[in-house]
KEZADREN-259549 format. One record per residue: residue number from 1; x, y, z of N, C-alpha, C in turn; residue in one letter. Coordinates in steps of 0.02 Angstrom, whole numbers, plus 50000, padded with zeros to 5 digits. Atoms other than C-alpha are relative to their C-alpha. Layout:
BEGIN
+-----+--------+---------+-------+---------+----------+-------+--------+---------+-------+-----+
:   n : n.east : n.north :  n.up : ca.east : ca.north : ca.up : c.east : c.north :  c.up : res :
+-----+--------+---------+-------+---------+----------+-------+--------+---------+-------+-----+
: NUM :      X :       Y :     Z :       X :        Y :     Z :      X :       Y :     Z :   A :
...
+-----+--------+---------+-------+---------+----------+-------+--------+---------+-------+-----+
REM end
This chain:
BEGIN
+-----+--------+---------+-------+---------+----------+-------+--------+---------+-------+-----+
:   n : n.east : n.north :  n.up : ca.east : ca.north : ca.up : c.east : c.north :  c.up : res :
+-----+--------+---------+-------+---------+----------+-------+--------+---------+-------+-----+
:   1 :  49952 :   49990 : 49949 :   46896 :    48334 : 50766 :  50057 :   50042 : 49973 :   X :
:   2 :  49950 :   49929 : 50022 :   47027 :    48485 : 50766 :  50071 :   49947 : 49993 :   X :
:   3 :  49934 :   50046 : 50001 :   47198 :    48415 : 50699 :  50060 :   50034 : 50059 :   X :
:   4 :  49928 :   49960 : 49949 :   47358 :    48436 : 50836 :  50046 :   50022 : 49962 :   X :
:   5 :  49940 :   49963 : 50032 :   47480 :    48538 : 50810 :  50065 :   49970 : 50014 :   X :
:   6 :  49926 :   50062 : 49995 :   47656 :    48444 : 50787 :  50029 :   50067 : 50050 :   X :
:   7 :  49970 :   49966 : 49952 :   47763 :    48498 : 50937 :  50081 :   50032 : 49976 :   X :
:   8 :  49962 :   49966 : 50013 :   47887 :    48623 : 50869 :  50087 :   49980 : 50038 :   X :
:   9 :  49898 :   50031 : 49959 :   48088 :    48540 : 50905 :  50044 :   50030 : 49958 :   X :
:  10 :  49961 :   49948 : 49987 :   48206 :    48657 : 50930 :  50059 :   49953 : 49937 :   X :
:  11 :  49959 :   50052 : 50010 :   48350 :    48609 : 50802 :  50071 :   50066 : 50008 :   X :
:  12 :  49953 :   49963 : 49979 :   48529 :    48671 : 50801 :  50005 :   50087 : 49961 :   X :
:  13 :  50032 :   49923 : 50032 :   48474 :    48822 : 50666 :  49991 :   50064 : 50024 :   X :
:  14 :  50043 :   49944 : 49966 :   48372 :    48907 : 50776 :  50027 :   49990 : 50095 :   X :
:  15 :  49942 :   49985 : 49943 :   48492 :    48897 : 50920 :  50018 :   50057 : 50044 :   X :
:  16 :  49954 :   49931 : 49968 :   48545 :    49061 : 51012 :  50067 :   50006 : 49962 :   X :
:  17 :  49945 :   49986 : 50023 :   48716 :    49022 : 50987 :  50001 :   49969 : 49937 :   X :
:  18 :  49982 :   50005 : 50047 :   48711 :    48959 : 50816 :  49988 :   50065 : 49963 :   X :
:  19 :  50022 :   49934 : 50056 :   48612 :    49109 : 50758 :  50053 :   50070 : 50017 :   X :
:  20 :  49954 :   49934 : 50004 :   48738 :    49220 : 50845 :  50072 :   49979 : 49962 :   X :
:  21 :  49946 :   50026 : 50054 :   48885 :    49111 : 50764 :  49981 :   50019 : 49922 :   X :
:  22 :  49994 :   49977 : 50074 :   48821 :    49141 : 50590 :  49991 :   50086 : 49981 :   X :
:  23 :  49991 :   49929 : 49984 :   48789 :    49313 : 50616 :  50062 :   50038 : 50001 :   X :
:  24 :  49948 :   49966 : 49972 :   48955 :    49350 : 50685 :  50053 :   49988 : 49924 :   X :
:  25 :  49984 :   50034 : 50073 :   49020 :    49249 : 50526 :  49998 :   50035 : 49941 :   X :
:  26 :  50021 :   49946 : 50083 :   48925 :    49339 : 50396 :  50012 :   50070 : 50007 :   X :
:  27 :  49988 :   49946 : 50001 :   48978 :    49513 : 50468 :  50080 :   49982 : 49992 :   X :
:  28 :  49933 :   49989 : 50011 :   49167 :    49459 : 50480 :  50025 :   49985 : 49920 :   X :
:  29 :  49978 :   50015 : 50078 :   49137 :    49389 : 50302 :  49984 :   50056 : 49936 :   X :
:  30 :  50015 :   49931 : 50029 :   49052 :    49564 : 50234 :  50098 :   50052 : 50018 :   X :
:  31 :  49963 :   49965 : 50006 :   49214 :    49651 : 50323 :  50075 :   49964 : 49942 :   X :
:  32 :  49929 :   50010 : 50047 :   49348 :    49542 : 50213 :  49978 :   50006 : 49942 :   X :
:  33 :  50011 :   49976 : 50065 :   49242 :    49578 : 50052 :  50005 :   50053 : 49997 :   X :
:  34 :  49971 :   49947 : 49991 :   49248 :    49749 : 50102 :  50066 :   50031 : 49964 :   X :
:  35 :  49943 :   49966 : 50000 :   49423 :    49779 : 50107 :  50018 :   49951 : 49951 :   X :
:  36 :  49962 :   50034 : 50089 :   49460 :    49648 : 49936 :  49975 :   50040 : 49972 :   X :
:  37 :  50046 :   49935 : 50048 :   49323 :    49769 : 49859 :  50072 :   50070 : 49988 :   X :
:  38 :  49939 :   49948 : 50017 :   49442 :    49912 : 49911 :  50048 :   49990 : 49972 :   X :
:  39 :  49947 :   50023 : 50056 :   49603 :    49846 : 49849 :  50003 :   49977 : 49938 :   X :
:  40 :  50011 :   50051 : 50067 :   49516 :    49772 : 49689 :  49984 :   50044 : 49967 :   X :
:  41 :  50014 :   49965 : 50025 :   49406 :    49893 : 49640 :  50037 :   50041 : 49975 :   X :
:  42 :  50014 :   49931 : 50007 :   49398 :    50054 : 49549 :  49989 :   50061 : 50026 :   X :
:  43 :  50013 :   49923 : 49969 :   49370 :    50252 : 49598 :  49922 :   49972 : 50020 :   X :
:  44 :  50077 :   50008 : 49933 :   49216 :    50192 : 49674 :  50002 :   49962 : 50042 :   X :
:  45 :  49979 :   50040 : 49950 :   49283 :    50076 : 49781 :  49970 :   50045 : 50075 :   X :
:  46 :  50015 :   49957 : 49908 :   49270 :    50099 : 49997 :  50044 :   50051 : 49989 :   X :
:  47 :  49955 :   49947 : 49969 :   49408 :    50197 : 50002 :  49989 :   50037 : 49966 :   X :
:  48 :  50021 :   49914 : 50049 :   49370 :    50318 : 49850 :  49926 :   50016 : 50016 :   X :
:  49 :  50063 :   49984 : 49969 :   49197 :    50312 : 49956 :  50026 :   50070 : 50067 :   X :
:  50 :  49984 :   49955 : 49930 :   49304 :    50399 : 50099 :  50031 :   50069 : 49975 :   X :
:  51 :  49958 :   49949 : 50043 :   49394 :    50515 : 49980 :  50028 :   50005 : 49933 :   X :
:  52 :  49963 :   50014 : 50059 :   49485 :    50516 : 49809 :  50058 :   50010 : 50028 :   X :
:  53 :  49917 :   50000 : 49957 :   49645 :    50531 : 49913 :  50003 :   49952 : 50041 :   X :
:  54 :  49988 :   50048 : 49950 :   49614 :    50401 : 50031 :  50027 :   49909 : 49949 :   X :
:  55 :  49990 :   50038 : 50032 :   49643 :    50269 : 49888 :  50086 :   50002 : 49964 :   X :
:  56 :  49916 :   49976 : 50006 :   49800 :    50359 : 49824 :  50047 :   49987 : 50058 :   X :
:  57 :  49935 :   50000 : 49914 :   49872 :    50394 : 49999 :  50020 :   49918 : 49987 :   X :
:  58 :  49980 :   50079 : 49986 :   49870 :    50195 : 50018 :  50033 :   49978 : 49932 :   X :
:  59 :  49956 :   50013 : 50052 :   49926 :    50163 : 49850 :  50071 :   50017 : 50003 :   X :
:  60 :  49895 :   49975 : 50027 :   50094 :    50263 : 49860 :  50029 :   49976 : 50064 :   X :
:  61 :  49972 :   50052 : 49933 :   50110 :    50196 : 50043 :  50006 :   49927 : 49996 :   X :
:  62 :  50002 :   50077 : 49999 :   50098 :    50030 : 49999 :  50070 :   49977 : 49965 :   X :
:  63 :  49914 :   49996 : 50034 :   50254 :    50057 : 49856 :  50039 :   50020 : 50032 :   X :
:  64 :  49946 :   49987 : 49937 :   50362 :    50128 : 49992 :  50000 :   49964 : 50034 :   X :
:  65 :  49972 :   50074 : 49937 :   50344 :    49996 : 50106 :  50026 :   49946 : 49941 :   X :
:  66 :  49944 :   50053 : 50010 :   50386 :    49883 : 49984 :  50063 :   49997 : 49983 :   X :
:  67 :  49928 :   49979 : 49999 :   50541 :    49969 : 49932 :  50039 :   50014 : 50072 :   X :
:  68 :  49958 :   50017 : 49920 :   50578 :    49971 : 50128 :  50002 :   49917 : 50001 :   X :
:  69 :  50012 :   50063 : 49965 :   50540 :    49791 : 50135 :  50037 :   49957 : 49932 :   X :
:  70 :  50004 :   50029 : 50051 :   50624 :    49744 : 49969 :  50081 :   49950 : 50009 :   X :
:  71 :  49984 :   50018 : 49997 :   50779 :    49704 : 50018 :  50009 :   49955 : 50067 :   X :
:  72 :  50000 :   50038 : 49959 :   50849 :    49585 : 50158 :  49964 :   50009 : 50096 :   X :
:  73 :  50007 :   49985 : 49933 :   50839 :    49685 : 50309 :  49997 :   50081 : 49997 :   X :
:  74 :  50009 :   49914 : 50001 :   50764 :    49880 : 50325 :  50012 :   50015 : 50049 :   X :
:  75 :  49957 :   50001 : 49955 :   50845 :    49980 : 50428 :  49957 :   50065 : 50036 :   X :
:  76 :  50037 :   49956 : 49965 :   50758 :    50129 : 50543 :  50002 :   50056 : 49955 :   X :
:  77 :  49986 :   49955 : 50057 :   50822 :    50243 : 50414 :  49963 :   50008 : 49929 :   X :
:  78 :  50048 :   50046 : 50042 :   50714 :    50163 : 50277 :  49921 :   50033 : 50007 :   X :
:  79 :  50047 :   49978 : 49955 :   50557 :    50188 : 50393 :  49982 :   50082 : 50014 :   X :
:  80 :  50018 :   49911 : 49969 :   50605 :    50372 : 50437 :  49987 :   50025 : 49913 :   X :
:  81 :  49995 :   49973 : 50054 :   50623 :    50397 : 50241 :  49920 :   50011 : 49957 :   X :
:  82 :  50061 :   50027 : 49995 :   50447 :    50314 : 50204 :  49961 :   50052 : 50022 :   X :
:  83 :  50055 :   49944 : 49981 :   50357 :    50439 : 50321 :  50020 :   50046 : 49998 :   X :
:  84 :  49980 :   49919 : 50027 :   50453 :    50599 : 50270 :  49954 :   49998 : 49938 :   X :
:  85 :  50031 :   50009 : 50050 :   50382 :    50535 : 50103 :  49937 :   50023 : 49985 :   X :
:  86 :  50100 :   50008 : 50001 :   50207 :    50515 : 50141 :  49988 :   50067 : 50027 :   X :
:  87 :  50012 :   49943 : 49983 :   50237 :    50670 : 50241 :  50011 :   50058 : 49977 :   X :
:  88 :  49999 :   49936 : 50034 :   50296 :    50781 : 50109 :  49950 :   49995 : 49936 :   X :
:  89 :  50043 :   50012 : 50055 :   50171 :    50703 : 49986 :  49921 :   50021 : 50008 :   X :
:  90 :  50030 :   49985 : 49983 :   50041 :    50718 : 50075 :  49980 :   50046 : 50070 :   X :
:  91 :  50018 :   49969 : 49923 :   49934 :    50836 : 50199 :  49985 :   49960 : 50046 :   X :
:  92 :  50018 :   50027 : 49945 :   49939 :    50738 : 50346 :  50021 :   50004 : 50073 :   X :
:  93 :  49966 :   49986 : 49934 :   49938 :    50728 : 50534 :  50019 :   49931 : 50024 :   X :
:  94 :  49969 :   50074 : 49987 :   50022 :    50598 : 50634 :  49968 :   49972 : 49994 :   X :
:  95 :  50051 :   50076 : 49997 :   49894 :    50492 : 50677 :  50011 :   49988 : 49939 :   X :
:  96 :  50036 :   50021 : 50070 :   49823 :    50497 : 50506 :  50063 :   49970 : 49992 :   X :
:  97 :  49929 :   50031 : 50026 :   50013 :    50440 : 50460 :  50019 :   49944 : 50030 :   X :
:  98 :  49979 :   50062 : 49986 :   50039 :    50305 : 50574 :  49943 :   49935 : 49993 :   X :
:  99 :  50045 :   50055 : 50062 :   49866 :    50232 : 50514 :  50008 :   49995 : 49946 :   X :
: 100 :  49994 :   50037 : 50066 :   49916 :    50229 : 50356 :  50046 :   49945 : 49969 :   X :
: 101 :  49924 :   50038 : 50011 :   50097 :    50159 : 50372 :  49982 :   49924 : 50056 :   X :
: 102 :  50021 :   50078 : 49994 :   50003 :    50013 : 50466 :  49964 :   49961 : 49943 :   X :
: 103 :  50062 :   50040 : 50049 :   49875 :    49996 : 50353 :  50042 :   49969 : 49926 :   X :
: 104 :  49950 :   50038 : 50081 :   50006 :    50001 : 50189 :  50049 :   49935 : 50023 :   X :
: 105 :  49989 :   50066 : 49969 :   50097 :    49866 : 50302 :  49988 :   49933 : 49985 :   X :
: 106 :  50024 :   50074 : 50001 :   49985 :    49748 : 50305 :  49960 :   49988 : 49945 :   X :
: 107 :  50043 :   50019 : 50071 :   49918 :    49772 : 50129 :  50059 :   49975 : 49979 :   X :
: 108 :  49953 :   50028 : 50038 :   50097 :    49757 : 50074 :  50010 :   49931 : 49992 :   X :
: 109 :  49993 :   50088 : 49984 :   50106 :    49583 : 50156 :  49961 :   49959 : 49969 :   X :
: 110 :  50050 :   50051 : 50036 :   49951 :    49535 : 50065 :  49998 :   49992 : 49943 :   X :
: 111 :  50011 :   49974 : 50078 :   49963 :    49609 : 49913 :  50013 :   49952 : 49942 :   X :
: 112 :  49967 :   50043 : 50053 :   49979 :    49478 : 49760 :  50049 :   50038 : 49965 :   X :
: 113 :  49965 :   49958 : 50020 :   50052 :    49607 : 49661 :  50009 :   50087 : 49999 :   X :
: 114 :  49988 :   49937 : 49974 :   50109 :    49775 : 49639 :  49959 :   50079 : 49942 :   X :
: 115 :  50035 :   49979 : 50060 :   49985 :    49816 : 49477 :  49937 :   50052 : 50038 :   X :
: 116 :  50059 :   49968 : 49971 :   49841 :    49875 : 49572 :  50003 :   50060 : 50027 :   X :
: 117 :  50012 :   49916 : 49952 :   49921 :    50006 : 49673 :  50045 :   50046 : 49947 :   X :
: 118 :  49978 :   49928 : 50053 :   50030 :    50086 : 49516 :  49929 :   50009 : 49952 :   X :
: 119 :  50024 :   49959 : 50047 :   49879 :    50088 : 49410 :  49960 :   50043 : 50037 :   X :
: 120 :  50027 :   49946 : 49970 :   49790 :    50188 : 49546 :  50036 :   50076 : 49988 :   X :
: 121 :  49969 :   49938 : 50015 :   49930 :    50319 : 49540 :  50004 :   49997 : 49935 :   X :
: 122 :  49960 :   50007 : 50076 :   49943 :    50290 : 49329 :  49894 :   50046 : 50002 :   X :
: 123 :  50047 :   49957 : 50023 :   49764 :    50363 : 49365 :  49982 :   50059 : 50025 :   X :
: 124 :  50017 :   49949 : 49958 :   49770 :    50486 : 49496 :  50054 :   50045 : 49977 :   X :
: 125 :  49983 :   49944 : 50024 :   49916 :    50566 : 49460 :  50037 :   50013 : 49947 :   X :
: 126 :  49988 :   49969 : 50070 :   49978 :    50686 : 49327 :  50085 :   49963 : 49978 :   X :
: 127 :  49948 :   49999 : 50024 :   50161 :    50657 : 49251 :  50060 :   49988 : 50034 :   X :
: 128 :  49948 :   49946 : 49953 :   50252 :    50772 : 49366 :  49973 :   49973 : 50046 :   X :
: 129 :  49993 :   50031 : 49909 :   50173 :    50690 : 49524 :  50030 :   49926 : 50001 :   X :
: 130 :  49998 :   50083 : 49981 :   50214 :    50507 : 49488 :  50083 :   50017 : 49969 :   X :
: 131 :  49910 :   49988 : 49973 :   50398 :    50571 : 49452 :  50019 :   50012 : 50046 :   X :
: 132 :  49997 :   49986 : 49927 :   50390 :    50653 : 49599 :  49994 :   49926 : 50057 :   X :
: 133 :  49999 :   50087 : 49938 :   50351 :    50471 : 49682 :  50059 :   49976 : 50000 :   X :
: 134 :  49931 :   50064 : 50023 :   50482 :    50385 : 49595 :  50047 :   50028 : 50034 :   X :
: 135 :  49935 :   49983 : 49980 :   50617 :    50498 : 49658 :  49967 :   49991 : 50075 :   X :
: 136 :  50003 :   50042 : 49932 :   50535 :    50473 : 49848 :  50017 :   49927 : 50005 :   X :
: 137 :  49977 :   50072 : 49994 :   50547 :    50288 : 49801 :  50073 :   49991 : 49997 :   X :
: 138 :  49919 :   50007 : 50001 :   50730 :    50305 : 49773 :  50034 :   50020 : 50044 :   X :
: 139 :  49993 :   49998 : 49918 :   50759 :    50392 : 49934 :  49994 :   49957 : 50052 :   X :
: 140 :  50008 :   50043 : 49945 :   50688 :    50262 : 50027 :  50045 :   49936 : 49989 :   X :
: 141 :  49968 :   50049 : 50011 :   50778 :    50128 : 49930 :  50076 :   50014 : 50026 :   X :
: 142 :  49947 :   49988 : 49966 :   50942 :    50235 : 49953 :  50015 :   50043 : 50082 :   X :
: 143 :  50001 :   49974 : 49923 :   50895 :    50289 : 50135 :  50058 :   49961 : 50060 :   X :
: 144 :  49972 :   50060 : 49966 :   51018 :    50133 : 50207 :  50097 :   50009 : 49980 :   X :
: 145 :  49940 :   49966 : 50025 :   51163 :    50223 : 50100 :  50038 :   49945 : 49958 :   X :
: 146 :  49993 :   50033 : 50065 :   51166 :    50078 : 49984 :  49920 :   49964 : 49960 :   X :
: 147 :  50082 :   50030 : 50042 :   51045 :    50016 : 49833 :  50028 :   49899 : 49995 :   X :
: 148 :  49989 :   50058 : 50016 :   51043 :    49816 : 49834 :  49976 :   49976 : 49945 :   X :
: 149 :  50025 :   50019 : 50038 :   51013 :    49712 : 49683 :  49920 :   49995 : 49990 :   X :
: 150 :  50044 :   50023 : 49991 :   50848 :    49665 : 49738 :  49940 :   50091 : 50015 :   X :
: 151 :  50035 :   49948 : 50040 :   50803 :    49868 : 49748 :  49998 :   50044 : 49945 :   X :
: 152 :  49969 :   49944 : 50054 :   50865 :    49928 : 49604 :  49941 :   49942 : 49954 :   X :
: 153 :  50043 :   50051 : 50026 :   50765 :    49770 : 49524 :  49918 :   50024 : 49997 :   X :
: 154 :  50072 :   49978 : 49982 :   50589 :    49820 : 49612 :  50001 :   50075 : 49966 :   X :
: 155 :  49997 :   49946 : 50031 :   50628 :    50002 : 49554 :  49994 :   50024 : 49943 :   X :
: 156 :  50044 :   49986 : 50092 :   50637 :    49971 : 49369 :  49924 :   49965 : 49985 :   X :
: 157 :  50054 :   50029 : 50010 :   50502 :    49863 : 49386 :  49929 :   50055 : 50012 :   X :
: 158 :  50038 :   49960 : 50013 :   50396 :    49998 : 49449 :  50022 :   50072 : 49962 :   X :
: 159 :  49961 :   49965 : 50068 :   50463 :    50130 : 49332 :  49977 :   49973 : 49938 :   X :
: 160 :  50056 :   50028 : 50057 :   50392 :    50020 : 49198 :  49924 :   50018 : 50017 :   X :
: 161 :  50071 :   49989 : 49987 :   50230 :    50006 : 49277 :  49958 :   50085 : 49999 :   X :
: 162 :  50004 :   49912 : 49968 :   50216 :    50204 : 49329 :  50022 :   50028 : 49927 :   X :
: 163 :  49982 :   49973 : 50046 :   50252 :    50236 : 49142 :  50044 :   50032 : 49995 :   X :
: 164 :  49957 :   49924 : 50004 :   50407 :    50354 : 49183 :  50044 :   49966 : 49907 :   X :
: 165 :  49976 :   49985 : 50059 :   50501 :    50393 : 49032 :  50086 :   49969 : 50017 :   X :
: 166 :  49927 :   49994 : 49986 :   50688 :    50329 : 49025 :  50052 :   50040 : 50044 :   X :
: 167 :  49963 :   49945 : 49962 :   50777 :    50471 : 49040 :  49985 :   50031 : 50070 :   X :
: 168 :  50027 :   49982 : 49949 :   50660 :    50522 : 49180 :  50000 :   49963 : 50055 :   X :
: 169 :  49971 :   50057 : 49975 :   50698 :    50386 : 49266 :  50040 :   49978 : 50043 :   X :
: 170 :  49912 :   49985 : 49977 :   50890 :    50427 : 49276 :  49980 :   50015 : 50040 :   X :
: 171 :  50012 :   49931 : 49964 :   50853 :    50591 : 49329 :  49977 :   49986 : 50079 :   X :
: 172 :  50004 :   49982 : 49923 :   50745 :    50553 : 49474 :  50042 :   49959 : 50029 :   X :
: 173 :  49950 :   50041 : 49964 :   50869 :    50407 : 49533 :  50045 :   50040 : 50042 :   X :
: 174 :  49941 :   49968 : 49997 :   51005 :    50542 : 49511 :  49970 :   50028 : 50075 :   X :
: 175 :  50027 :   49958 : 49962 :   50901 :    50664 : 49628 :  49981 :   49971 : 50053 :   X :
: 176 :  50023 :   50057 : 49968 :   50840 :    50525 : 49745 :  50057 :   49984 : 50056 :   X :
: 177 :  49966 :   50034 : 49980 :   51008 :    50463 : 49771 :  50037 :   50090 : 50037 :   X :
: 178 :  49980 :   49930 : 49968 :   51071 :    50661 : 49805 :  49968 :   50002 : 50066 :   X :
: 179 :  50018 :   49988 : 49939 :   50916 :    50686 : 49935 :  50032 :   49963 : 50046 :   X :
: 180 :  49985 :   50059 : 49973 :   50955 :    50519 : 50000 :  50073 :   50005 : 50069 :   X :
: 181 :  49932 :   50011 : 49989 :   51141 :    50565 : 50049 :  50046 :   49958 : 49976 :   X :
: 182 :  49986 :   50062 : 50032 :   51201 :    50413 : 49963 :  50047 :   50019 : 49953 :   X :
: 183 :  49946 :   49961 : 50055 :   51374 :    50432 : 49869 :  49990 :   49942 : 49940 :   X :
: 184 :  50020 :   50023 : 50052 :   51366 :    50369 : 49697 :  50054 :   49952 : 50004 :   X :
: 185 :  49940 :   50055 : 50017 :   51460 :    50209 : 49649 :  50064 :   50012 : 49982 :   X :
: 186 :  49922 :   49987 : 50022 :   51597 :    50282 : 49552 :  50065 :   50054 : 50020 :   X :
: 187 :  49967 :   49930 : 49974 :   51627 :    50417 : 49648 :  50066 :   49978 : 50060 :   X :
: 188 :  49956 :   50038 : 49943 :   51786 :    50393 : 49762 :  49962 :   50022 : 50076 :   X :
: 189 :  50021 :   49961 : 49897 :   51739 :    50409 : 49970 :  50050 :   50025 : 50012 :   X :
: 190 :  49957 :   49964 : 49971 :   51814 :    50540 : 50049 :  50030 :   49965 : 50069 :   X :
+-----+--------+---------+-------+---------+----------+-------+--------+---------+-------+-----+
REM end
């Protein structure tokens, strides 16, 4: 006699909606490895998949927002300084610029620290371009027409990181605080 076949019961596994729940799961859990990959990684990361500039761009956007965001309260001025920045640093068009100044946003907010995105620029660029940052970073810090403890703080801190040189340092402050408009401390106001 032929043996029966056990009657196949449905369990919650093999579900519709479970299989589209884990599904939906394991793709939203591929996109947040994704984008830790990008911020973690190396020049082969996603984003040095999209470009060798698309990793930079976000890197030096990400240190400008936090020098907008460093002290208590940034002021529109801050913001406009930020995307002159990005916009004299880089070739870009708006869009491309207001996706990035979201995107450095909300990396800033996440960001544990601020190691990851100077050693990107300590590898991308030369000497003379990551001085060139520092004095944008000092613009944006003195974009508000004063520097607070708390950016003059973040500033040497990256200045260490970004290898600049002492003296070089000054200099772009000096130059920073010139673009800036920003009268110097000891100077009397007219």
């Amino acid at each position: 006699m032929a043996a029966r076949a056990k009657p196949v019961r449905a369990s919650r596994y093999t579900e519709p909606s479970f299989v589209f729940e884990w599904e939906r799961s394991t793709t939203m859990f591929a996109n947040l490895r994704d984008l830790f990959n990008s911020l973690t990684a190396g020049p082969s990361s996603a984003a040095a998949a999209k470009g060798p500039d698309h990793a930079l761009q976000l890197a030096a956007a990400v240190l400008l927002v936090e020098v907008m965001r460093s002290d208590e309260d940034y002021s529109p001025a801050e913001r406009t300084a930020v995307v002159q920045a990005l916009r004299n640093k880089f070739p870009l068009g708006d869009d491309e610029l207001a996706r990035l100044m979201d995107l450095a946003d909300a990396t800033s907010r996440d960001a544990p620290d601020l190691y990851s995105f100077t050693s990107r620029l300590n590898k991308g660029f030369s000497a003379e371009q990551k001085l060139r940052m520092v004095e944008y970073l000092w613009q944006v810090a003195y974009a508000d027409g004063t520097l607070s403890h708390h950016e003059n703080h973040l500033m040497r801190k990256l200045g260490d990181l970004l290898y600049i040189p002492r003296g070089d340092f000054i200099a772009a402050k000096q130059r920073g605080r010139a673009a800036a408009g920003a009268v110097e401390p000891d100077a009397p106001a007219e």
